[in-house]
C-alpha positions in Angstrom: 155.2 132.7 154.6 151.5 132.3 155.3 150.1 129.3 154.8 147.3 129.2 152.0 144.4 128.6 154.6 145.5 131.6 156.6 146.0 133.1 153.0 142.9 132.8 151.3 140.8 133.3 154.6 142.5 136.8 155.1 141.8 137.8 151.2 138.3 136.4 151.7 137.6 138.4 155.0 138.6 141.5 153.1 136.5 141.2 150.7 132.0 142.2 150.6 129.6 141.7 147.7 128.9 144.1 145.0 126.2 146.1 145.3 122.0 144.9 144.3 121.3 145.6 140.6 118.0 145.0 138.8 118.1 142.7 135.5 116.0 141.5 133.4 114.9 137.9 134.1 116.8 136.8 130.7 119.7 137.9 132.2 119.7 136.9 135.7 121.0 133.4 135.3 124.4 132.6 136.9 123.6 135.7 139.6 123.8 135.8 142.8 119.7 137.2 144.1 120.6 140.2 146.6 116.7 140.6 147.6 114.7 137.4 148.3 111.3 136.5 145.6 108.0 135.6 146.4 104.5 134.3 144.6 103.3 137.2 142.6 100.1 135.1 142.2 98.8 131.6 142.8 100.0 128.6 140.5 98.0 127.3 139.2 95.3 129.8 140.2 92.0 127.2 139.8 92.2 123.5 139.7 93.1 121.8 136.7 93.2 118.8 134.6 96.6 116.8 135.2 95.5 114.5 132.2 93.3 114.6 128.7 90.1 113.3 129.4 86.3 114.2 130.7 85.4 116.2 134.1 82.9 115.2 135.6 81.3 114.4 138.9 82.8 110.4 140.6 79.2 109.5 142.0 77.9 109.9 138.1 80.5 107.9 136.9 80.4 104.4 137.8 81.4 102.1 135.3 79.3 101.3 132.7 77.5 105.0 132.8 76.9 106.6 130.0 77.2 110.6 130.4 76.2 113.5 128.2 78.9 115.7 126.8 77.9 119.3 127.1 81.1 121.3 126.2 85.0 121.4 125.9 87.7 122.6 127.9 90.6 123.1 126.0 94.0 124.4 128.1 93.2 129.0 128.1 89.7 128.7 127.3 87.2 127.4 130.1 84.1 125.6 129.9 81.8 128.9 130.8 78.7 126.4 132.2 78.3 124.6 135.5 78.2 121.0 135.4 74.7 119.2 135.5 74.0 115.7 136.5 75.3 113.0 134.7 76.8 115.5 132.3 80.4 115.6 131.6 83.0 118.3 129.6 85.8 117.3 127.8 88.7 118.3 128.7 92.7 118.6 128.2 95.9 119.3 130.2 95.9 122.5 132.2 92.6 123.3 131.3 90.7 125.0 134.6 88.3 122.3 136.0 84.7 123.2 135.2 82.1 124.4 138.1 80.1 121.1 139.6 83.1 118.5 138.3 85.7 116.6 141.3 87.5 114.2 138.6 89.0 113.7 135.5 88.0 110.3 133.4 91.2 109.8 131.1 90.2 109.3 127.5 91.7 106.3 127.4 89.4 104.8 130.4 86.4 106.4 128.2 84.5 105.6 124.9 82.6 108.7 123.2 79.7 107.9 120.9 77.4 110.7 119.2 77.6 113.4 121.8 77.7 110.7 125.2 80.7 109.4 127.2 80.4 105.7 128.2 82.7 105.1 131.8 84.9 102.2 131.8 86.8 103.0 135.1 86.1 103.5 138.8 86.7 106.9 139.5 87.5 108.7 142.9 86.7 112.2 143.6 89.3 114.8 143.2 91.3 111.8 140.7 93.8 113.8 137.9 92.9 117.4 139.4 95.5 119.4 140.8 94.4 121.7 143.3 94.5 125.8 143.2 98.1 126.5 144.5 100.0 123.2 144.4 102.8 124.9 142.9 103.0 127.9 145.3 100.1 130.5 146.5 100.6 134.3 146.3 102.9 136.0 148.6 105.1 132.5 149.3 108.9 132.5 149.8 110.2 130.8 147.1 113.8 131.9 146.5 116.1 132.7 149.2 118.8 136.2 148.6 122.5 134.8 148.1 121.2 132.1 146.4 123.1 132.0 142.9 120.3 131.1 140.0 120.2 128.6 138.2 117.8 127.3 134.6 115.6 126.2 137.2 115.2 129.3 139.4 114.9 131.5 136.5 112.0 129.2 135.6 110.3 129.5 138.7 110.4 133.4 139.6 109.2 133.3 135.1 106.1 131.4 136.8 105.9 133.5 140.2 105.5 136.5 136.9 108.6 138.3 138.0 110.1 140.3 134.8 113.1 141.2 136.6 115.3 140.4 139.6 117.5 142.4 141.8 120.8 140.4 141.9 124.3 141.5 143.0 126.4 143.1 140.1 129.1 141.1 138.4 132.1 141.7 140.1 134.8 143.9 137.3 138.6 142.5 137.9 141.3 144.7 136.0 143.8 142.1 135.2 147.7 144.3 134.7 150.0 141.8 133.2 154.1 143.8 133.6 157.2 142.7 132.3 159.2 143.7 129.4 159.7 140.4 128.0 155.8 139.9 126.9 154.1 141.3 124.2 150.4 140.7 123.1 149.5 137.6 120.5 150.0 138.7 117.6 152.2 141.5 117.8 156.1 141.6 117.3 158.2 140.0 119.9 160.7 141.7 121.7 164.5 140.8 121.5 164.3 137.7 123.9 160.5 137.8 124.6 157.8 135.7 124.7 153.6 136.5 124.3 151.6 136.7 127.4 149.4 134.3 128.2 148.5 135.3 131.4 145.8 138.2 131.3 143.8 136.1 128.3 144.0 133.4 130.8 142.7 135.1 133.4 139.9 136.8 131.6 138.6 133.8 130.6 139.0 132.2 133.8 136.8 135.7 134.9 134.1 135.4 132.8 133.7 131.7 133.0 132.9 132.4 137.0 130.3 135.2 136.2 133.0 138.2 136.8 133.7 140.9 134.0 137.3 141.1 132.9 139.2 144.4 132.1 142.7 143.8 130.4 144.8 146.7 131.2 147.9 147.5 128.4 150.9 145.5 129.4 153.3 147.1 131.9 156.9 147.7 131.0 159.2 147.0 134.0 159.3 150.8 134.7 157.3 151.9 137.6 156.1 155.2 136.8 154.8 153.0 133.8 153.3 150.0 136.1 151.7 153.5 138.4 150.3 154.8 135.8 148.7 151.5 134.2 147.4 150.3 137.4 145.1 153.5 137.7 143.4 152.0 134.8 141.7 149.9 137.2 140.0 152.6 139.0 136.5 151.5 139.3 137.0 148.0 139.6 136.3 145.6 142.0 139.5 144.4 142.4 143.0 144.8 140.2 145.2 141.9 139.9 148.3 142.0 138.6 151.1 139.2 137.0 154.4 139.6 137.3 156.8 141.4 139.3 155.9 139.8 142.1 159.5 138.2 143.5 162.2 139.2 145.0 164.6 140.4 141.5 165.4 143.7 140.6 162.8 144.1 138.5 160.4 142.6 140.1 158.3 146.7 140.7 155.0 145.9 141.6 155.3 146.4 145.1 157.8 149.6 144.8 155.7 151.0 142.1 152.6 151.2 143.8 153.7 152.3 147.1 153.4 156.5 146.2 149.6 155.7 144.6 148.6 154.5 148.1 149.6 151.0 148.2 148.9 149.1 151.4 150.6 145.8 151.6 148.8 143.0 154.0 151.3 139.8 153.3 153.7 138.7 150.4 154.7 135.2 149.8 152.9 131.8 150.2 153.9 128.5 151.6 152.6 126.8 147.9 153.8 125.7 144.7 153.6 126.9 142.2 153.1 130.6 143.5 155.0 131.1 146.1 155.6 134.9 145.4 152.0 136.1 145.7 150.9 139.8 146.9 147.7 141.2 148.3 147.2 144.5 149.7 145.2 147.7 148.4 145.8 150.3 146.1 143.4 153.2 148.0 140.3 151.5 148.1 141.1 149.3 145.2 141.8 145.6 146.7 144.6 144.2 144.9 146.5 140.6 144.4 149.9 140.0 142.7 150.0 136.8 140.9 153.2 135.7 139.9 154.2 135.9 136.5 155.0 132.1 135.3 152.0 131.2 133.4 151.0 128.0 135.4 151.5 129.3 139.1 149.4 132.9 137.6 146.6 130.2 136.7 146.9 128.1 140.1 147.0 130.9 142.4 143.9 132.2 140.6 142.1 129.0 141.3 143.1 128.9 144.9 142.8 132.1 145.6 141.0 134.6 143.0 137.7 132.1 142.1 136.9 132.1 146.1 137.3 136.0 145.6 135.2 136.4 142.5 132.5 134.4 144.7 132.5 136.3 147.9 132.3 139.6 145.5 129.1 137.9 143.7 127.7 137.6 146.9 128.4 134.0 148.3 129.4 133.1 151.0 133.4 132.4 152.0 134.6 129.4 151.3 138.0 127.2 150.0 137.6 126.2 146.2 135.7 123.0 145.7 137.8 119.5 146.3 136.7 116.1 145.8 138.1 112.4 146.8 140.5 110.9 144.2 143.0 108.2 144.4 146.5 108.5 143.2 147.9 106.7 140.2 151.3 107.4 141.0 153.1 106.8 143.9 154.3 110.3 145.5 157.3 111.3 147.6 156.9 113.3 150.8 156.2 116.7 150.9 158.1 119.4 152.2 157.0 122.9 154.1 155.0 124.3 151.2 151.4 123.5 149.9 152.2 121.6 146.3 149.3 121.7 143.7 150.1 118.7 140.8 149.0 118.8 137.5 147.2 115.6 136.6 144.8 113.3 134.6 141.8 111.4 135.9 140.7 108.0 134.7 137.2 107.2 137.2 138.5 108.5 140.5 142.2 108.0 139.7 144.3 111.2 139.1 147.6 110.8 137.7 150.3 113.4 138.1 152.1 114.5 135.0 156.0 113.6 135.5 157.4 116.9 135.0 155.3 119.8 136.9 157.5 123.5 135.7 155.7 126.1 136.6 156.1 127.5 132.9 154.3 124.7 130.9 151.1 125.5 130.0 150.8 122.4 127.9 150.9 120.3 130.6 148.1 122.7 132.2 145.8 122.7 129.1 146.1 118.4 129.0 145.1 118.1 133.1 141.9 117.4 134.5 142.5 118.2 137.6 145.2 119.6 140.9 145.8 116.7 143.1 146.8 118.9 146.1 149.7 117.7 148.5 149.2 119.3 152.3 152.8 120.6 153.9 154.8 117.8 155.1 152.5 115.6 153.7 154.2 112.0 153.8 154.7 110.0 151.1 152.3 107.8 149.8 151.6 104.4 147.3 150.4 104.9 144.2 146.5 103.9 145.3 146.1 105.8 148.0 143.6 108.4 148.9 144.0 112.1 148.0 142.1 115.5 147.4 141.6 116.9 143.6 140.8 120.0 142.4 138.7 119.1 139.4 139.4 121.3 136.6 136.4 121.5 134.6 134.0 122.0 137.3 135.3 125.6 137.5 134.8 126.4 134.2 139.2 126.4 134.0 
């Protein structure tokens, strides 16, 4: 059995980015930039007032002058004059600062009276002006390619005036969920079946980390069926299956595949839930088997299919986010395989739920988080230190 380091760091190393495709800025939040953006002009492109008030030139302006007001500046619409001698232009936020002014006097440091300005404050030259380009000047680096945008970024290429980006495309996962025990929600159940959970599951799981979702019919357990439904994921990024994944007699993924060019890499890992987990290719196609129990489907997806979904959005490789927690609970020792508990947080205190079958989803929908347990890991007080997975950080 592979371990789930070795695991998820050969699925990782198998996997590239999508390729560069140009959005519109509106739409481009949540990629991943595949060319780099720079300053399409100089922000702002003249000084400016920081504050409401009058420009005008410090040595005019000690206190207790009294200065002419010539003209306004409100913020798109400059003063078109050059500033005399002990004259002075009111003036408001963002407004470019007029020709022969160094400093704003803030209104409320100021008393107008019919058409003069009287100074009530020292002033310094270049006080409440921002400078041409104290954002950023034309032609500056501003955002870096693989860096995944966020609110803020899509502000600043707005200001750098950049209409559109070129980002990497979402990655598309065909999701093929088998069995003949499942039908969709909503439709009659089968003598003895139950409604799949898994591929909604998954497609939301998808979307929520920036990925596109393509839920293939369900698969009877009859390969030429599970063949044939699997090429519906011809042009996807990557197909993942559920189901059919063990070691049973109808457990066909693997056997099904095989004549369509299926290349298996490993089978089985040292977790749990999810021991039975597949990844290989179908052609070109890269393809992982998720088991079909509805909790170890959604755990081996965090472990394993998130970190994928990245690397295909263009980030770089890397293990699923943990944090520091405490357990609440005291906890035996571990055996050979990776364990993943369901649990609650309180502050940093994650609980695990009492019973953890891999076919309660309940128990899935209530945690907050997946203490993890490393193999062999010995057992510990309830108090002591140990690494979460936290839930709602993922979007899960």
């Amino acid at each position: 059995m592979q371990s789930v380091e070795a695991a998820r760091a050969r699925i990782l190393a198998a996997l590239s980015a999508t390729p560069p495709e140009t959005v519109a800025l509106a739409e481009a939040a949540g990629r991943v930039l595949a060319r780099p953006v720079a300053a399409r002009l100089t922000q702002p492109p003249s000084a400016v007032s920081a504050m409401d008030g009058y420009a005008l030139r410090a040595a005019d302006a000690p206190v207790g002058a009294r200065l002419r007001v010539v003209g306004e500046a409100p913020a798109g619409h400059p003063f078109a004059g050059h500033l005399g001698p002990g004259e002075a232009v009111r003036i408001f936020t963002g407004a470019f600062i007029p020709q022969g002014a160094d400093s704003i006097l803030l209104q409320e440091d100021a008393t107008a009276e019919a058409g003069t300005v009287l100074v009530r404050e020292t002033l310094t030259p270049g006080r409440w002006v921002r400078p041409a380009g104290l954002d950023f000047s034309t032609g500056e680096s501003l955002l870096q390619a693989g860096r995944k945008l966020t609110a803020r970024d899509i502000g600043l290429a707005a200001a750098a005036n950049h209409p559109w980006l070129t980002v990497h495309r979402r990655p598309r996962i065909g999701i093929l969920a088998t069995g003949d025990e499942i039908a969709l929600p909503g439709d009659p159940l089968p003598m003895g079946g139950i409604v799949s959970s898994n591929a909604h599951a998954l497609a939301a799981m998808l979307r929520a980390a920036g990925a596109e979702a393509v839920i293939l019919p369900i698969a009877p357990d009859d390969a030429d069926a599970i063949a044939t439904l699997a090429q519906g994921a011809r042009g996807c990024d990557m197909l993942v299956t559920t189901g059919g994944a063990s070691v049973g007699d109808h457990d066909l993924v693997q056997k099904a595949l095989i004549p369509g060019g299926f290349a298996l890499d490993f089978w089985k890992i040292a977790m749990r839930p999810g021991k039975p987990l597949i990844w290989g290719r179908l052609g070109e196609t890269p393809m992982l088997g998720l088991p079909g129990n509805p909790v170890s489907a959604l755990v081996c997806a965090v472990v394993f299919l998130l970190p994928s979904v990245s690397v295909m959005a263009g980030l770089p490789a890397a293990a699923t986010p943990s944090e520091a927690a405490l357990t609440g609970a005291d906890l035996a020792a571990n055996d050979q395989r990776e364990d993943y508990l369901r649990c609650r947080l309180d502050g940093e205190v994650a609980t695990p739920f009492s019973r953890q079958d891999s076919s309660m989803l309940k128990t899935l929908a209530q945690a907050d988080a997946l203490l993890i347990r490393a193999p062999h890991a010995a057992a510990l007080l309830a108090g002591s230190a140990v690494r979460i997975i936290r839930l709602s950080a993922l979007g899960v």
